[in-house]
KOLSE-697829 format. One record per residue: residue number from 0; x, y, z of N, C-alpha, C in turn. Coordinates in nm, 2 decimals, decimal comma, m for minus. Example, Ala and Ser with C-alpha at 12.3 -4.5 7.8 and 13.67 -1.06 7.14 Angstrom:
<recs>
REC  0  1,32  m0,57  0,78  1,23  m0,45  0,78  1,32  m0,33  0,78
REC  1  1,28  m0,22  0,71  1,37  m0,11  0,71  1,29  0,00  0,79
</recs>
This chain:
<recs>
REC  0  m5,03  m0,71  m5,36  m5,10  m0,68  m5,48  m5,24  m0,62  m5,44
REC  1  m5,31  m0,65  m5,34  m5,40  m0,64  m5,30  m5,43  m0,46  m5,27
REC  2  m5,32  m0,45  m5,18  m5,30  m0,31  m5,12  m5,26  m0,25  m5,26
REC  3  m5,23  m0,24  m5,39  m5,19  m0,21  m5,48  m5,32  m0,16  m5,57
REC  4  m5,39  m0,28  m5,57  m5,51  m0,23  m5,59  m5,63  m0,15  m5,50
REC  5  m5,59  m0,17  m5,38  m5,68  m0,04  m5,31  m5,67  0,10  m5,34
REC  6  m5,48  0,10  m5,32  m5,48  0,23  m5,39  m5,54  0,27  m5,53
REC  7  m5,51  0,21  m5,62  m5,58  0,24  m5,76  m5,75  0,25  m5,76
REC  8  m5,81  0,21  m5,62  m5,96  0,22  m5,60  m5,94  0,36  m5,55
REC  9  m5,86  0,37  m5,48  m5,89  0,48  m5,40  m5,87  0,63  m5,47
REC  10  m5,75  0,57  m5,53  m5,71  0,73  m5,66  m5,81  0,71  m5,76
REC  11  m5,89  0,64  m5,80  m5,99  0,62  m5,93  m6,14  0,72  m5,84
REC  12  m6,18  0,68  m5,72  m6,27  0,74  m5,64  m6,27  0,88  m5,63
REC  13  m6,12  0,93  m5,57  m6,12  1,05  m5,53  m6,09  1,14  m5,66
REC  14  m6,09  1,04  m5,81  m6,05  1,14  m5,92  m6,21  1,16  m5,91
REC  15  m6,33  1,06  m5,94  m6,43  1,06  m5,94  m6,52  1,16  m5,87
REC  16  m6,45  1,16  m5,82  m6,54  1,23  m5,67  m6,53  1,39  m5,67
REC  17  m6,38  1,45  m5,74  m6,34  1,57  m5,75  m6,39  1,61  m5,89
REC  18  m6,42  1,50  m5,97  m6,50  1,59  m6,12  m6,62  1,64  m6,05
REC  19  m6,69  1,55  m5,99  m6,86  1,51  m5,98  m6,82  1,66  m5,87
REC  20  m6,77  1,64  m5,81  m6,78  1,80  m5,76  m6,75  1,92  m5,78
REC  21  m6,63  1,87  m5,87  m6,63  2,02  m5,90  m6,73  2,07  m6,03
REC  22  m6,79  1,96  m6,07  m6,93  1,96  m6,17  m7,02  2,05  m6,08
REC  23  m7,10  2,01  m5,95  m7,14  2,02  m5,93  m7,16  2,18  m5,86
REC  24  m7,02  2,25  m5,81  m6,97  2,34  m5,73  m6,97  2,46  m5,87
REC  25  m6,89  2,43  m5,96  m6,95  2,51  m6,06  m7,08  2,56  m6,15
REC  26  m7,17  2,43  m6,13  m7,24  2,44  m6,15  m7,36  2,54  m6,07
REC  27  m7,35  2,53  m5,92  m7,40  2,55  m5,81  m7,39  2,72  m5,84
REC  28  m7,23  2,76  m5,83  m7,16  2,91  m5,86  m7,25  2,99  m5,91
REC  29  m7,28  2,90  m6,06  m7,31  2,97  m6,17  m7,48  2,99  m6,19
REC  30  m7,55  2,90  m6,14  m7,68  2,95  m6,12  m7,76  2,97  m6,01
REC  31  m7,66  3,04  m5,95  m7,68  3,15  m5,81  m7,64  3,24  m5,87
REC  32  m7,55  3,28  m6,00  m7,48  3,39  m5,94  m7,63  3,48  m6,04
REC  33  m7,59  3,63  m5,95  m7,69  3,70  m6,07  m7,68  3,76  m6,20
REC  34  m7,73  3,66  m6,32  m7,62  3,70  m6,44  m7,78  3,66  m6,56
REC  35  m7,73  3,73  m6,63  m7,86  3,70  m6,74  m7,81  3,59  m6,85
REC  36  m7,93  3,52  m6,87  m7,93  3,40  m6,93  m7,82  3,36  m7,00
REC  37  m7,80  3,46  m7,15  m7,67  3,42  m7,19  m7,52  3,43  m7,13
REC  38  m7,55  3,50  m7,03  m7,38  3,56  m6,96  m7,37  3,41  m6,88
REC  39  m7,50  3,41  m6,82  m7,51  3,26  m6,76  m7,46  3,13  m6,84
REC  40  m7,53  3,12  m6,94  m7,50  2,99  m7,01  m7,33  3,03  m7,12
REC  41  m7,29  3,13  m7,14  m7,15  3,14  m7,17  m7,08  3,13  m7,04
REC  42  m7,09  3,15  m6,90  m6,98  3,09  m6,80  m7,00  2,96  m6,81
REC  43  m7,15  2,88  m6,81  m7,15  2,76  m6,81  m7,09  2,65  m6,86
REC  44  m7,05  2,72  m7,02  m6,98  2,63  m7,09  m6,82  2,68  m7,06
REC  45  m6,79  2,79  m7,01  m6,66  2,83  m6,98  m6,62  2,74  m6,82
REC  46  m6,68  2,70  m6,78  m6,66  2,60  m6,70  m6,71  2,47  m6,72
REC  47  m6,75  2,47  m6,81  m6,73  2,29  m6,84  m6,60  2,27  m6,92
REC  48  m6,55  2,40  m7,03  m6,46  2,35  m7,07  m6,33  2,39  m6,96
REC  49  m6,32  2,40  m6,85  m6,21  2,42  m6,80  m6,21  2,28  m6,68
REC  50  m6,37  2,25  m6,70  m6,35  2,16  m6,59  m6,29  2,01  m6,70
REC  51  m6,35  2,03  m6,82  m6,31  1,90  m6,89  m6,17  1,92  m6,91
REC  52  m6,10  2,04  m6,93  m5,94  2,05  m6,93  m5,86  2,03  m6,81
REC  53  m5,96  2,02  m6,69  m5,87  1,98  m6,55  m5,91  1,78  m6,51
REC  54  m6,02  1,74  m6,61  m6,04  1,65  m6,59  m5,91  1,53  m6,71
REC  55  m5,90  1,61  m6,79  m5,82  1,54  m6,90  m5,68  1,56  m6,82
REC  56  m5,61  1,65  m6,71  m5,53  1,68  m6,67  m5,47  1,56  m6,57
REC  57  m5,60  1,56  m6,52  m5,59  1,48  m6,39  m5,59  1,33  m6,46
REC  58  m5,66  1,31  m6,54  m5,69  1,14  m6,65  m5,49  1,16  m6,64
REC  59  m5,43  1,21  m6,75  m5,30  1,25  m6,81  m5,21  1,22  m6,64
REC  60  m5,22  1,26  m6,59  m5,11  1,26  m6,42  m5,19  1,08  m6,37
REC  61  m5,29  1,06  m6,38  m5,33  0,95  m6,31  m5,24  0,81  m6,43
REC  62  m5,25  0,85  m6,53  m5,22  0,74  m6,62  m5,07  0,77  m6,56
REC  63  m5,01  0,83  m6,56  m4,86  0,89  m6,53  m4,81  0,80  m6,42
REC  64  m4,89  0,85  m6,33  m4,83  0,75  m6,17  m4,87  0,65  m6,20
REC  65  m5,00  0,57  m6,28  m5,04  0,42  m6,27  m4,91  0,35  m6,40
REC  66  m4,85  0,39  m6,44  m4,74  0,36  m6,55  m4,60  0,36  m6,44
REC  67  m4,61  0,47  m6,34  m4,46  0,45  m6,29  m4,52  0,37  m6,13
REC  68  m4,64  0,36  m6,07  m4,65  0,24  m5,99  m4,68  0,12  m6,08
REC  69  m4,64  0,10  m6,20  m4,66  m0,01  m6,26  m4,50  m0,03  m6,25
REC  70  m4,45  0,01  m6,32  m4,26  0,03  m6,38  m4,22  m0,03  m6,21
REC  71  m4,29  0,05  m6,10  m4,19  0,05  m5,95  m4,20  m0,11  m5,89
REC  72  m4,38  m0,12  m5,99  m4,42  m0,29  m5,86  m4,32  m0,39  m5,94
REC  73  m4,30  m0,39  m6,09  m4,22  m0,44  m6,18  m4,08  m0,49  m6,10
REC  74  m4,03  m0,34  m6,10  m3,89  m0,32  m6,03  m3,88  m0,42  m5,91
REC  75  m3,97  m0,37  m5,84  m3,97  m0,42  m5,69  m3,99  m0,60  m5,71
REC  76  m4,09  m0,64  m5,77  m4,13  m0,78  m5,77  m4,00  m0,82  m5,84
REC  77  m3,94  m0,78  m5,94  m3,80  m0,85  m6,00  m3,70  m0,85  m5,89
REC  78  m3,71  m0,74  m5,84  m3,58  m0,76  m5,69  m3,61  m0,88  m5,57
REC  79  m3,73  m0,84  m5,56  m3,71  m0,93  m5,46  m3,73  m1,06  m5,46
REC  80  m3,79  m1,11  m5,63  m3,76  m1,25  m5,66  m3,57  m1,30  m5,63
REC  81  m3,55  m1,20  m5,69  m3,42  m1,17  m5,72  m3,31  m1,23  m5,59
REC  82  m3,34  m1,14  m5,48  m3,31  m1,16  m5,36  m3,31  m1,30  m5,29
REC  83  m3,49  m1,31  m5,31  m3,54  m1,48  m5,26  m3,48  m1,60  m5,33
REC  84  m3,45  m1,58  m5,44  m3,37  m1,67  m5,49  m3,21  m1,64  m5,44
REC  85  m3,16  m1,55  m5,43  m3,02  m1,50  m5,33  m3,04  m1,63  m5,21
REC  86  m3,14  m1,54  m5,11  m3,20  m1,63  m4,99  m3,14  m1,75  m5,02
REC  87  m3,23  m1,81  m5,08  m3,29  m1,96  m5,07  m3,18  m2,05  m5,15
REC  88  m3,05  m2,01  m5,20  m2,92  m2,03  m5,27  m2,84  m2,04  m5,16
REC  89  m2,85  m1,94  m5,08  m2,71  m1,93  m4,94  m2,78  m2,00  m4,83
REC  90  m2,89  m2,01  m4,85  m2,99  m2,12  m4,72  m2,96  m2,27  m4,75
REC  91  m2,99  m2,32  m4,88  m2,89  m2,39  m4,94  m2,80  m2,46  m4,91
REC  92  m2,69  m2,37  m4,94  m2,56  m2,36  m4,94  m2,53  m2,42  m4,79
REC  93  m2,58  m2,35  m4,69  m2,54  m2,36  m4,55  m2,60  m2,47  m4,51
REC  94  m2,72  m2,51  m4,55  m2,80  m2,64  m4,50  m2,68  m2,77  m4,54
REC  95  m2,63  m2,74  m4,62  m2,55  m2,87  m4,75  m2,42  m2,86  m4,60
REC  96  m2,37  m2,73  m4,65  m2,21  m2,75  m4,54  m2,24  m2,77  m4,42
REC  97  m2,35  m2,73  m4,35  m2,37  m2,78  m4,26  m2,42  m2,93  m4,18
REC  98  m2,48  m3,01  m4,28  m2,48  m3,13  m4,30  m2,38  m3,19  m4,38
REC  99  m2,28  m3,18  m4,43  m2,19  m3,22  m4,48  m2,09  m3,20  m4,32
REC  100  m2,03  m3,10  m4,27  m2,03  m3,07  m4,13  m1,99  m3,21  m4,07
REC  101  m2,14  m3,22  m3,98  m2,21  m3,30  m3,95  m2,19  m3,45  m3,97
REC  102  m2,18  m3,49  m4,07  m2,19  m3,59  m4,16  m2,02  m3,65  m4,10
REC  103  m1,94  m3,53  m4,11  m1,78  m3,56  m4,08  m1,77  m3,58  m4,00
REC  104  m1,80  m3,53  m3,87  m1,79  m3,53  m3,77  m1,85  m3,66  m3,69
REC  105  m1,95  m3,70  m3,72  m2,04  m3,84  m3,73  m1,94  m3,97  m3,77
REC  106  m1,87  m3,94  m3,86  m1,79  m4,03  m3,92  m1,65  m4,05  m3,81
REC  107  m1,59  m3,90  m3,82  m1,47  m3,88  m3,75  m1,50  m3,95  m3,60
REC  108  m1,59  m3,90  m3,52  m1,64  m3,97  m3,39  m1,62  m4,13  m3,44
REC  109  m1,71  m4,20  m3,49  m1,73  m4,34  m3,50  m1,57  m4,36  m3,57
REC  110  m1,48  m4,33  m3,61  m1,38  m4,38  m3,64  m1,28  m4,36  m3,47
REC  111  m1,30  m4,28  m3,44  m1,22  m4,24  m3,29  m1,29  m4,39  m3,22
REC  112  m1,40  m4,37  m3,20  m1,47  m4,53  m3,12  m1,41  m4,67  m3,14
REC  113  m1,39  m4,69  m3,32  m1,32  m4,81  m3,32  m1,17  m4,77  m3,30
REC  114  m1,10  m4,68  m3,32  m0,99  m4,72  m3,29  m0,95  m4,71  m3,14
REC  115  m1,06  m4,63  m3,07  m1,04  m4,63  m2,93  m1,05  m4,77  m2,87
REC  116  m1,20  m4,87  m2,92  m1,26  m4,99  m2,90  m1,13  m5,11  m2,95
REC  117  m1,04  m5,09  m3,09  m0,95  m5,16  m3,07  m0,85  m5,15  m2,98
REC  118  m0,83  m5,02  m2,95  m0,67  m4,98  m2,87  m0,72  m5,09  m2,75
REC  119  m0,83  m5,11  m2,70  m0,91  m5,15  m2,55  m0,91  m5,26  m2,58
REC  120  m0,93  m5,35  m2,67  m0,93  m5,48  m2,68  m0,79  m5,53  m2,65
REC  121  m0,66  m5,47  m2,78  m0,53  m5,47  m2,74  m0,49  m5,51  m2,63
REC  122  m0,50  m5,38  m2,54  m0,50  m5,37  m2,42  m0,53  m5,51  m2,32
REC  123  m0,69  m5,54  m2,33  m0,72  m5,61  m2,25  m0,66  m5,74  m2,29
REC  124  m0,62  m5,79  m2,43  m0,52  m5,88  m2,48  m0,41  m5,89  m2,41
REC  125  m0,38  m5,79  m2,36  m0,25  m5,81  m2,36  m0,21  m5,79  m2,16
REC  126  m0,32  m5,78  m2,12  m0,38  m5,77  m1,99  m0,38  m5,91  m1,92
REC  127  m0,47  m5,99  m2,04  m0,50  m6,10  m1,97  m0,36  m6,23  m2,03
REC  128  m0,30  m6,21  m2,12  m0,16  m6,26  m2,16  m0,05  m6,28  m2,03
REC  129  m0,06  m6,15  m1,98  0,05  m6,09  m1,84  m0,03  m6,17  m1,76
REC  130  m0,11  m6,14  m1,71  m0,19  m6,24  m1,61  m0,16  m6,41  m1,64
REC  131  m0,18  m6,44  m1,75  m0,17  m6,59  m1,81  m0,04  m6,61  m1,75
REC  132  0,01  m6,53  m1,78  0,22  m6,55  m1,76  0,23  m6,53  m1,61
REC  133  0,19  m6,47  m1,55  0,16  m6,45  m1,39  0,12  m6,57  m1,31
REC  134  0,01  m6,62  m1,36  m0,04  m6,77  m1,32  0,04  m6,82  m1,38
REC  135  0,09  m6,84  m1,46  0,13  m6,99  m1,50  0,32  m6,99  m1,40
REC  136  0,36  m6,86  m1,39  0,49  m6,87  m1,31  0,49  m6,90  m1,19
REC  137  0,34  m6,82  m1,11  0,33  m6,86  m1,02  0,30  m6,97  m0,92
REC  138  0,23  m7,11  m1,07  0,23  m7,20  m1,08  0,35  m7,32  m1,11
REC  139  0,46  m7,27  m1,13  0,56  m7,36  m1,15  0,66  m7,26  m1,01
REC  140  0,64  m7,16  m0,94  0,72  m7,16  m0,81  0,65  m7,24  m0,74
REC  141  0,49  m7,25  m0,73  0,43  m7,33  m0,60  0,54  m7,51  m0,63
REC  142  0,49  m7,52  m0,80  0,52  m7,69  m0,82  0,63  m7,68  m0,79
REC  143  0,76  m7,59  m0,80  0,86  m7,62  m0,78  0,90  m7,63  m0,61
REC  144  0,85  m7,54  m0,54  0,83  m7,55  m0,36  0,72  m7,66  m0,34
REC  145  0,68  m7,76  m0,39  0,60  m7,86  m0,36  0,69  m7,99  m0,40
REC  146  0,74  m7,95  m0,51  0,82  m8,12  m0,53  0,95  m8,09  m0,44
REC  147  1,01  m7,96  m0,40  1,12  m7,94  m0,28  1,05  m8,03  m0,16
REC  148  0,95  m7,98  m0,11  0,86  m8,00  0,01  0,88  m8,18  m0,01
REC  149  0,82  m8,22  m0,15  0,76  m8,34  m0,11  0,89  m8,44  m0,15
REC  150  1,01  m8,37  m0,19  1,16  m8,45  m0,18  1,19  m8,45  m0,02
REC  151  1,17  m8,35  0,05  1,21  m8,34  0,19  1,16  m8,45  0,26
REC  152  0,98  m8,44  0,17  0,91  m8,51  0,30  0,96  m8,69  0,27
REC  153  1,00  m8,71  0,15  1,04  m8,82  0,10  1,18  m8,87  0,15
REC  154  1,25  m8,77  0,18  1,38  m8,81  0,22  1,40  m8,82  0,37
REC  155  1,25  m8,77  0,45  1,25  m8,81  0,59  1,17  m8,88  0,58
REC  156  1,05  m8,93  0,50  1,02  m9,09  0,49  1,09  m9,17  0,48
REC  157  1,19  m9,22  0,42  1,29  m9,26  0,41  1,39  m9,27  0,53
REC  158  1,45  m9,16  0,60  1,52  m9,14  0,68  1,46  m9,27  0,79
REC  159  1,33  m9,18  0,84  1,24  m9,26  0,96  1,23  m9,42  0,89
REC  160  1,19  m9,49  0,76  1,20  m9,59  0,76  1,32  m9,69  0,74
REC  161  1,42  m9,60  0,73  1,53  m9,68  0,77  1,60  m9,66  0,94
REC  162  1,55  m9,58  1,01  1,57  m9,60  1,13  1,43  m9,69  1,16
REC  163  1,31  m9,70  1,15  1,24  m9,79  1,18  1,30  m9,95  1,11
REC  164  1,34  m9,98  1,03  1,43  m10,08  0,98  1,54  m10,14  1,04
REC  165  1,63  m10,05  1,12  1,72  m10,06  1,15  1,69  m10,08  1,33
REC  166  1,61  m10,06  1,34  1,58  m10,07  1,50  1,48  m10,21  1,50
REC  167  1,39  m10,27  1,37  1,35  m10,35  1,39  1,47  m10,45  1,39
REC  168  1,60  m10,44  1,32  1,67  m10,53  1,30  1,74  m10,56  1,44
REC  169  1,75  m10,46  1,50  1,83  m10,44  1,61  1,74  m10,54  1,74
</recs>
């Protein structure tokens, strides 16, 4: 807007600038040239009125372009509202599916965890079960090779105390 209005300073100046001189340039012309008073003061006025017909010309063209840089900044500020609101819709848009995305995937992970975290419990359930069954078999081979052992060792206690018996009798 700013630069918008420089221009309009700057086209308002240089309209300014080109009456005031060409005021002055005709003016200059015409009383140098060598001409007798009335021939003089009839160009005079024949150049004011052509300068006021080039000044009403240039007013007429300047209102012209400040009507169609008005119509264009119009144009332009509607589009590119236009656009920014486009923008800031599909920025949006992407921000949301993107964190929606996100969001799933967040979810999907933490559901993979517990079912990974249960499969692993399972597992170690069923780990320490086998193991349980492991000891406990390998606990009834020892008992069972210990009460063999300690029938043996009972049946040669025995043995020896009836030859000690039998030799005391003897």
């Amino acid at each position: 807007m700013a630069d918008n209005q420089d221009n309009q300073i700057n086209t308002k100046d240089f309209l300014i600038g080109s009456l005031i001189g060409g005021l002055v340039g005709a003016s200059a012309a015409l009383l140098f040239a060598p001409k007798s008073g009335k021939e003089l003061r009839d160009d005079i006025n024949d150049g004011a009125v052509q300068v006021k017909h080039r000044a009403d010309e240039w007013k007429t063209v300047a209102q012209e372009k400040g009507s169609e840089w008005k119509d264009k900044a119009y144009t332009t500020s509607k589009e590119f509202k236009k656009k920014a609101m486009e923008t800031t819709s599909d920025l949006s848009k992407s921000v949301a599916s993107t964190s929606k995305e996100f969001t799933d995937n967040v979810k999907q992970k933490a559901s993979d965890l517990k079912d990974n975290a249960a499969e692993k419990v399972e597992e170690v359930k069923e780990d320490a079960s086998n193991k349980k069954k492991e000891i406990q078999a390998d606990a009834e081979i020892k008992k069972a090779e210990l009460e063999v052992e300690a029938t043996k060792k009972k049946a040669e206690a025995k043995g020896s105390a009836k030859k000690a018996v039998e030799e005391v009798k003897k």
